[in-house]
C-alpha positions in Angstrom: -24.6 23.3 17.1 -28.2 25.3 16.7 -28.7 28.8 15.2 -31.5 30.0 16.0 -32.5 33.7 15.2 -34.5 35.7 17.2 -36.6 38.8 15.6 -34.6 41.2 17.6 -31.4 40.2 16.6 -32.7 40.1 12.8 -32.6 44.1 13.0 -30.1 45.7 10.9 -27.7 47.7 13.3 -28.0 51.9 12.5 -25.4 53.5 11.3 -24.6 57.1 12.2 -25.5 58.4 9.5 -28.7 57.5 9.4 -29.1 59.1 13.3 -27.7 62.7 11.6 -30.7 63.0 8.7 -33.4 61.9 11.2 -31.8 64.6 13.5 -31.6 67.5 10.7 -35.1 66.3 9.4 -36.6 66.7 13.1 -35.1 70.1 13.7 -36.2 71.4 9.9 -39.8 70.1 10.8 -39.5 72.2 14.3 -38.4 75.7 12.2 -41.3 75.0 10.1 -43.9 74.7 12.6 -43.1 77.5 14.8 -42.9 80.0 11.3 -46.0 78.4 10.8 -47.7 78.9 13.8 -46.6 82.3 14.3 -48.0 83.4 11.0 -51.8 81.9 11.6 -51.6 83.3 14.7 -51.6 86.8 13.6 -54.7 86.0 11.5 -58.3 86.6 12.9 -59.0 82.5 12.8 -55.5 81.8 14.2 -57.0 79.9 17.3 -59.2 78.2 15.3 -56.6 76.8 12.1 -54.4 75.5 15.0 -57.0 73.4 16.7 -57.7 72.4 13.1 -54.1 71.5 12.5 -53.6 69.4 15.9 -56.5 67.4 15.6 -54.9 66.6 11.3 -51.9 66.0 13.0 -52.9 63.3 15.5 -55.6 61.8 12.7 -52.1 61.2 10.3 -50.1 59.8 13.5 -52.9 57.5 14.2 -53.2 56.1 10.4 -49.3 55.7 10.2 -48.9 53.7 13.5 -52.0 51.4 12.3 -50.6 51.0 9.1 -46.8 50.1 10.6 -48.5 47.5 12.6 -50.4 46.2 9.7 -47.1 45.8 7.5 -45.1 44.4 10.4 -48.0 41.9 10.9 -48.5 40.4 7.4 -43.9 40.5 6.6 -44.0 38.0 9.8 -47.4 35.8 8.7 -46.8 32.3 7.8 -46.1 31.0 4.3 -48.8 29.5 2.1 -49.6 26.3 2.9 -48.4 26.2 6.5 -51.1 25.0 8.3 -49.2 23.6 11.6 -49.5 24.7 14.9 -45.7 25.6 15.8 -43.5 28.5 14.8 -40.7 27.5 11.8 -37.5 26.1 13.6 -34.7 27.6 12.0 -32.5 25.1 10.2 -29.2 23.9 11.6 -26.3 24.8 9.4 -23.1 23.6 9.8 -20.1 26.1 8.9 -17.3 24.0 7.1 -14.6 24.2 9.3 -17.9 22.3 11.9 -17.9 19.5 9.3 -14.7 18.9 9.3 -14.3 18.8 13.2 -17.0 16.7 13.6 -16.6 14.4 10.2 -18.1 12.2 8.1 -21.5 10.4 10.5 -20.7 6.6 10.5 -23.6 3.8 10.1 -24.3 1.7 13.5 -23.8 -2.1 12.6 -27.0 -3.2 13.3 -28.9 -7.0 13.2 -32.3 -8.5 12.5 -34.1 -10.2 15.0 -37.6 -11.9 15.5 -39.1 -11.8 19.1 -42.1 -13.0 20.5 -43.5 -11.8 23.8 -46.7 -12.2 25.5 -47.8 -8.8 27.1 -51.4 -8.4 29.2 -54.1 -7.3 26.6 -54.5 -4.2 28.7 -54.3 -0.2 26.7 -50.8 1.1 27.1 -49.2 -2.5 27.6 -47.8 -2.6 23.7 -47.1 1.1 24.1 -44.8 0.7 27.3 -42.6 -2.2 25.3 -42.4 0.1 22.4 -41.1 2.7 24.7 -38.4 0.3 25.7 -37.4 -0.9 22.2 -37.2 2.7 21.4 -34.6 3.9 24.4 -32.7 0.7 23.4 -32.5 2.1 19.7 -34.1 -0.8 18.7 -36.2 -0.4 14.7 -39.7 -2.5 15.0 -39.9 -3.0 11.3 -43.1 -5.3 11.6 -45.5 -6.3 14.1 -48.1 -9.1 14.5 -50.6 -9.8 17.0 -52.3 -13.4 18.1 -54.7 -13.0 20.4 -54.9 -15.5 23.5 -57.3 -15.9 26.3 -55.1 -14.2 28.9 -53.2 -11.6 27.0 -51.8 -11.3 23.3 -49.0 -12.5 21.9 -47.2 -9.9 19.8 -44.7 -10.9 17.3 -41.9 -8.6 16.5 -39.0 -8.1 13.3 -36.3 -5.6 14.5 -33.2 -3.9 13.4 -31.5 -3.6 16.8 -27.9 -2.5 17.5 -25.2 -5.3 17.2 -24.0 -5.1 20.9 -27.5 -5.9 22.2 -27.5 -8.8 22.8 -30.7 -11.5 23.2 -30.6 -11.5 26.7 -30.2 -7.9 27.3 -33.5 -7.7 24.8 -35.3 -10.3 27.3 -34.5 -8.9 30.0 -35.5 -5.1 28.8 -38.8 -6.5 27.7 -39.4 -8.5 30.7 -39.1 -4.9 32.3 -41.8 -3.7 30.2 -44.4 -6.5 31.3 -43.3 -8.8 28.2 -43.5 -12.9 29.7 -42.2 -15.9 27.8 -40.2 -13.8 25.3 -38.2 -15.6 22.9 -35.6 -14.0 20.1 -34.3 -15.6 17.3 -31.4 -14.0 14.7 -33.5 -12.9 11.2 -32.6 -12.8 8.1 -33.1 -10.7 5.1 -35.8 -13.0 3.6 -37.7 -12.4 6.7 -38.7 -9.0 5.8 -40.8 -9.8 3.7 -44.6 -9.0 5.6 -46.3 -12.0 6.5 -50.0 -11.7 4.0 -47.3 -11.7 0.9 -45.4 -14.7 2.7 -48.5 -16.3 3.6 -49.6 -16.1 0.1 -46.5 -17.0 -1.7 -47.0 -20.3 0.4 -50.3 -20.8 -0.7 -49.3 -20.6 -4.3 -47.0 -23.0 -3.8 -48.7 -25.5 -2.4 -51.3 -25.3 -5.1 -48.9 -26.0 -7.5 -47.5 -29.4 -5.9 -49.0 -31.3 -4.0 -45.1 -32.3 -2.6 -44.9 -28.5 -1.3 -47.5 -28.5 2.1 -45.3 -30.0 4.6 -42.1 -27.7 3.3 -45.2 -24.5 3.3 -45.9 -25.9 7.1 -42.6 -25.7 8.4 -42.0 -22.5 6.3 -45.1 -20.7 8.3 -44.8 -22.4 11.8 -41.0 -21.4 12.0 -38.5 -24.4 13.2 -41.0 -27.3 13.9 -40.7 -30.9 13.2 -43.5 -32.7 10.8 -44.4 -35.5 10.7 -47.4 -37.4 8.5 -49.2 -40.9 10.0 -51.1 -42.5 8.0 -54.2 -44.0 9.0 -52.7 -47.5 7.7 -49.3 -49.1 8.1 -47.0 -50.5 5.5 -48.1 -53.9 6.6 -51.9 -53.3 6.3 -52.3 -52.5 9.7 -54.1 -49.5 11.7 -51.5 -47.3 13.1 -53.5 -46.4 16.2 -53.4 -42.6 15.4 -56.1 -41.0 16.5 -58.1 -39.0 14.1 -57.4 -34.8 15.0 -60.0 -33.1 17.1 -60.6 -29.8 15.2 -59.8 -26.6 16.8 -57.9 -28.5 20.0 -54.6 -27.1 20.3 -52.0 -29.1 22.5 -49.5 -26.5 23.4 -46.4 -27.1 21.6 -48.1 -30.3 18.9 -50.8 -28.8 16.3 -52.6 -32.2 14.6 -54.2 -31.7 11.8 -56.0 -33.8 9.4 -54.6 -35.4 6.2 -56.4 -35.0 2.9 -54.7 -38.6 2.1 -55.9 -39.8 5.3 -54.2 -40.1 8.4 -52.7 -37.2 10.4 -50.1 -34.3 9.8 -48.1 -33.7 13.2 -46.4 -30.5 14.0 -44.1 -30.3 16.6 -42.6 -27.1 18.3 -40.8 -27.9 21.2 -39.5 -23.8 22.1 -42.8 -22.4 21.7 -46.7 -22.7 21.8 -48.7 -22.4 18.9 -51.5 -19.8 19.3 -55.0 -20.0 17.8 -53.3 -18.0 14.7 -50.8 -19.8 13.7 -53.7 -22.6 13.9 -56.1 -21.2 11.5 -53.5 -20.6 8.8 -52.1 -24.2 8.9 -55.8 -25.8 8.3 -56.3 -23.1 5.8 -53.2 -24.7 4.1 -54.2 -28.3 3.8 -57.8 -27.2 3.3 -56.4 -26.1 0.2 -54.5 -28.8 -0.7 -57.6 -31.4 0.3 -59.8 -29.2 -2.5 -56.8 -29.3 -5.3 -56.6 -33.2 -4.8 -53.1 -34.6 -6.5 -50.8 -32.5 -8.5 -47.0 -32.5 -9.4 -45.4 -29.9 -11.5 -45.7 -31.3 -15.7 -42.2 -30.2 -16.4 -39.8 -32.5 -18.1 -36.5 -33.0 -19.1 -35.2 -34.7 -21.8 -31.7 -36.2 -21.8 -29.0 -38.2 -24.3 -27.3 -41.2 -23.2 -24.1 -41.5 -24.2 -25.2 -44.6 -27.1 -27.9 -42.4 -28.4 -31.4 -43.2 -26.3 -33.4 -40.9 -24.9 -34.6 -40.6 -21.7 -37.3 -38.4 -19.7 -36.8 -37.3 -16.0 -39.7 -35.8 -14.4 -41.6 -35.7 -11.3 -43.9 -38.8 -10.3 -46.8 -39.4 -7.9 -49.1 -42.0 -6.4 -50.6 -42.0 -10.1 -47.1 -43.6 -11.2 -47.9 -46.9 -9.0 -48.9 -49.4 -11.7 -45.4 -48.5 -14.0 -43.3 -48.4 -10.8 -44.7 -52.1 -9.7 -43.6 -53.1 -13.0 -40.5 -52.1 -12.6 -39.8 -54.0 -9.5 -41.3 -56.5 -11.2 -38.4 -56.2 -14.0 -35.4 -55.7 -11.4 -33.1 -58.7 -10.0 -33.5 -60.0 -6.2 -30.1 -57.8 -5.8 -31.0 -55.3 -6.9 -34.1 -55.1 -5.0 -32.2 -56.2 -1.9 -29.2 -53.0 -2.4 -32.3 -50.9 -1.9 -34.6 -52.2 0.6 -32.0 -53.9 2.2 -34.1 -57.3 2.4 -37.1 -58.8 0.5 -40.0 -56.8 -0.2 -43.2 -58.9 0.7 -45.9 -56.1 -0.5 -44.3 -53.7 -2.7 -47.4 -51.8 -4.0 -48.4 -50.6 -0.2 -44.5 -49.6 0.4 -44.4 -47.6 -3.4 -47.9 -45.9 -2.5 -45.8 -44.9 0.7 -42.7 -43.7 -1.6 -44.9 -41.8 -3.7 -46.9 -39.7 -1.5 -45.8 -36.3 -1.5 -46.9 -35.9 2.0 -43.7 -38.2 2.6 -41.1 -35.9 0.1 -40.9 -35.7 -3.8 -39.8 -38.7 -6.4 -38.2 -38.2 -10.0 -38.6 -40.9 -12.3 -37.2 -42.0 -15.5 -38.9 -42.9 -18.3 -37.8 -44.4 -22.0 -38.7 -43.0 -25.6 -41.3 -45.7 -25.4 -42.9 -44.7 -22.2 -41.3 -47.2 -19.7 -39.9 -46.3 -16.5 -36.5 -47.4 -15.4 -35.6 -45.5 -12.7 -36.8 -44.0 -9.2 -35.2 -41.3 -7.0 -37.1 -40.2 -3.8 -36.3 -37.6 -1.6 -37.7 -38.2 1.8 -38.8 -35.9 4.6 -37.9 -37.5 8.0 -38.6 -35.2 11.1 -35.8 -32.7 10.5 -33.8 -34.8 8.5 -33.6 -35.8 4.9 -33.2 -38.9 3.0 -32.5 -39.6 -0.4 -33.0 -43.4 -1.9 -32.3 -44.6 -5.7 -33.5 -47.1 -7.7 -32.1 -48.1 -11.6 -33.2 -50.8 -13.5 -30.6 -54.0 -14.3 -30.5 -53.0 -18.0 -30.2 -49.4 -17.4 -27.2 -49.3 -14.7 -23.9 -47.8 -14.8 -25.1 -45.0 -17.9 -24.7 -42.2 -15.4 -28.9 -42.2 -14.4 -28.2 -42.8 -11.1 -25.8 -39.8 -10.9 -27.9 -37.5 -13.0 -31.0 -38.6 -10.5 -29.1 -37.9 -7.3 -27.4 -34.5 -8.5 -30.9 -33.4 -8.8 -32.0 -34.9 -5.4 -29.4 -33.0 -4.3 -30.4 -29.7 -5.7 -34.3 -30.2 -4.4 -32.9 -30.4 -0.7 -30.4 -27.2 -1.3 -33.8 -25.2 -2.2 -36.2 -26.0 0.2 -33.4 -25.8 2.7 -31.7 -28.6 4.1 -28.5 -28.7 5.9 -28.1 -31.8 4.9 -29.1 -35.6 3.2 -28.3 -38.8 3.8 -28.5 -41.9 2.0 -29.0 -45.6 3.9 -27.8 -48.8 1.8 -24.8 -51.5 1.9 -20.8 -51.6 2.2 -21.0 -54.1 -0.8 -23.5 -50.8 -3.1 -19.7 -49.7 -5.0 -22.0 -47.5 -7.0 -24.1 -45.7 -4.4 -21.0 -45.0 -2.4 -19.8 -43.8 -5.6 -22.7 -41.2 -6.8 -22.6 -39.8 -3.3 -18.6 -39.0 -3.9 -19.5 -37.0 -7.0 -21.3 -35.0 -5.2 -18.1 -33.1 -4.1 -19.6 -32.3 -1.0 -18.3 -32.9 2.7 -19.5 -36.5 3.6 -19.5 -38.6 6.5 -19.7 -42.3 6.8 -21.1 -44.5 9.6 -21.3 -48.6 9.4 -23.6 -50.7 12.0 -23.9 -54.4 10.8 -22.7 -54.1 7.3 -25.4 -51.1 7.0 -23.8 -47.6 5.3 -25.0 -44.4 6.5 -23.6 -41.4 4.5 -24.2 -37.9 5.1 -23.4 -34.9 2.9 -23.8 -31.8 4.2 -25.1 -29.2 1.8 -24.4 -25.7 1.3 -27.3 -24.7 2.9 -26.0 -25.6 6.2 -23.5 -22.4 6.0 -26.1 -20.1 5.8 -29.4 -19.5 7.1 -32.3 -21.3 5.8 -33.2 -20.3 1.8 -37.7 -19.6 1.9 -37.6 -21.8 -1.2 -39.1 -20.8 -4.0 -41.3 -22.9 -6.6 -39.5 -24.0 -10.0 -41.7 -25.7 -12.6 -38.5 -26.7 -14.4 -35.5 -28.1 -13.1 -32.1 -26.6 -14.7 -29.9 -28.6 -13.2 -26.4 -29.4 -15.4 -26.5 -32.8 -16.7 -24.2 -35.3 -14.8 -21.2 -37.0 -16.5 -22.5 -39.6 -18.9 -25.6 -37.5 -19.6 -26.2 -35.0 -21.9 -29.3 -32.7 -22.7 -31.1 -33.0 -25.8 -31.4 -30.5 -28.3 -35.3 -29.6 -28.9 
């Protein structure tokens, strides 16, 4: 309901009482005029005090209707400060016996989307789409533009009503002039605006080395990575051809490798734009000027008889300990985790220990020796983990400690799930991934194991992973955390 008060029904309603003095007043004011009158007319300048008296009369009539005006003017001028255009619109107030009637006003259930649409870069084009957002009560909480050839792409976070649905949306902005439109269900981390985003990734990615292709995939939305090096395992030229700067190939962005080769990303649903282009080389430009770089942290943990050992995280710079390890480990062991000889095992460890191919703990003695490797490998849009203990170092819970923490890497950047490759006959592999308590599933070709364990990650929407210089992991069974 509206109220709205006019200035005529504002008036106070007259009472009779008031009508009987203005009466008595007027017919006093008549008996005084005419005693008046007939006494200065007697006089020898009657004629003249009663011309007099007229033209007083009319002067005070005159003043008092100026002076009404004037007071009824300034009682209906507008407050200080208003400086808007439009007369005040009365308030709507509800009575109580209205609230109750019409009760308590009840949220929509609403949900977060992100579209993109490509509309003609004509004026009015972005305003007739808003239009249509708007009648379909549809929030735009952000906007971006990329800027094509033929028209701009404009990228779009809204809050729309849960009973729209994505094709409904298409189809509305289709009607609107929007072409390839596609809509994807947001989350909460996505409202976050894109120069704070794009420079929390950034940071990142100056901080480990390890962190670009997970900042990649983070900015380009759901793509597939992948990094070719310029050489093969066996020493031989892959074939890949270097990246032509500033050639974009629809749906595949290549860019080039600080480390050498070529970073491939994949979008099958959608073209990258010229945009989306620039801030990817912006990325590994930054990276190529940093050079390599893992987080220093450390952990240090207690053995069960007493030794300490170190877990951190190891690069490329790690090669000549990790050779001598390999060196130190049994043709069985060696064979559990490459599943065969390995005829040049500083070119496959380089490979291991790039972080443009995923992240690698090791495990060092008191003394400085390493004993242990754990990798976690990015494969397309999967992920692998692969251990590695010593002979003399086995069955003291480091290969559980290692993989828990594996584990935990792949939960935070993400991952709905890891699996690990290796043999029927690896009783402790098979073992470490049941600890995990997590759902697994097993596969055997040719006496090779595939497990999978699907991560907590995969019931939710993807965590924007954040950068921990420590990791604070609980110790697994058989390893404890030294007091320091």
């Amino acid at each position: 309901m509206t109220d709205v008060t006019s200035s005529k029904s504002a008036r106070r309603p007259h009472h009779w009482r008031h009508d009987l003095i203005e009466l008595a007043a007027l017919f006093t004011a008549v008996v005084v005029a005419d005693t008046i009158a007939k006494t200065i007319a007697k006089g020898p300048d009657g004629p003249y005090l009663l011309v007099f008296s007229a033209i007083a009369l009319a002067a005070t009539a005159a003043f008092h209707t100026w002076w009404a005006r004037r007071r009824s003017h300034a009682s209906h001028a507008p407050p200080a400060g208003h400086t808007g255009g439009h007369s005040p619109v009365a308030v709507p107030v509800r009575t109580e016996e209205e609230r109750d009637e019409t009760g308590p006003v009840v949220p929509v259930e609403t949900t977060l989307w992100r579209m993109r649409t490509t509309v003609a870069d004509t004026p009015g084009s972005l305003a007739a789409l808003c239009t249509v957002l708007a009648r379909l009560g549809v929030d735009i909480l952000t906007l971006q533009t990329h800027p094509l050839a033929d028209g701009t792409v404009d990228e779009f976070l809204l809050r729309a009503p849960a009973d729209l649905s994505a094709h409904a949306l298409a189809r509305e902005t289709a009607a609107a002039g929007g072409r390839d439109t596609w809509t994807e269900r947001a989350d909460a981390h996505d409202l976050v605006d894109t120069p704070t985003r794009v420079l929390g990734l950034a940071t990142r990615t100056a901080l480990d080395a390890a962190e670009l292709p997970l900042a990649l995939r983070q900015l380009l939305g759901r793509c597939t990575l992948h990094s070719v090096p310029a050489v093969s395992l066996t020493g031989r030229p892959t074939g890949e051809p270097a990246p032509v700067e500033g050639v974009l190939e629809e749906t595949v962005m290549r860019l080039r490798d600080p480390n050498g080769g070529t970073l491939i990303v994949e979008r099958p649903y959608l073209p990258f734009t010229p945009t989306e282009f620039a801030r990817a080389r912006a990325l590994v430009e930054l990276d190529a000027r940093l050079g390599p770089r893992v987080p220093r942290s450390q952990d240090v943990l207690t053995l069960p008889e007493g030794n300490e050992i170190t877990v951190r995280r190891a690069d490329q710079r790690d090669l000549p300990a990790a050779r001598a390890m390999h060196d130190r480990c049994s043709a069985r062991t060696l064979g559990l985790r490459y599943h065969g000889p390995v005829g040049d095992a500083d070119r496959y460890l380089d490979h291991l220990l790039s972080p443009r191919f995923g992240r690698t703990l090791a495990v060092q003695t008191a003394s400085g020796r390493l004993v242990a490797l754990g990798h976690l490998l990015w494969d397309g849009d999967e992920t692998e983990v692969a251990l590695m203990v010593e002979d003399d170092w086995q069955r003291r819970g480091i290969g559980s400690e290692l993989l828990g923490r594996l584990v935990a890497m792949a939960e935070e950047a993400g991952c709905a799930s890891v699996y690990a490759v290796t043999q029927s006959s690896n009783t402790g592999m098979v073992a470490a991934m049941r600890a995990l308590n997590l759902p697994l599933d097993y596969q055997i070709e040719e006496g090779t194991l595939v497990i999978t364990a699907r991560l907590a990650s995969a019931t939710r929407p993807a965590a924007r992973p954040q950068h921990r210089e420590t990791q604070q992991e609980q110790p697994r069974e058989g390893v404890r955390r030294a007091e320091r």
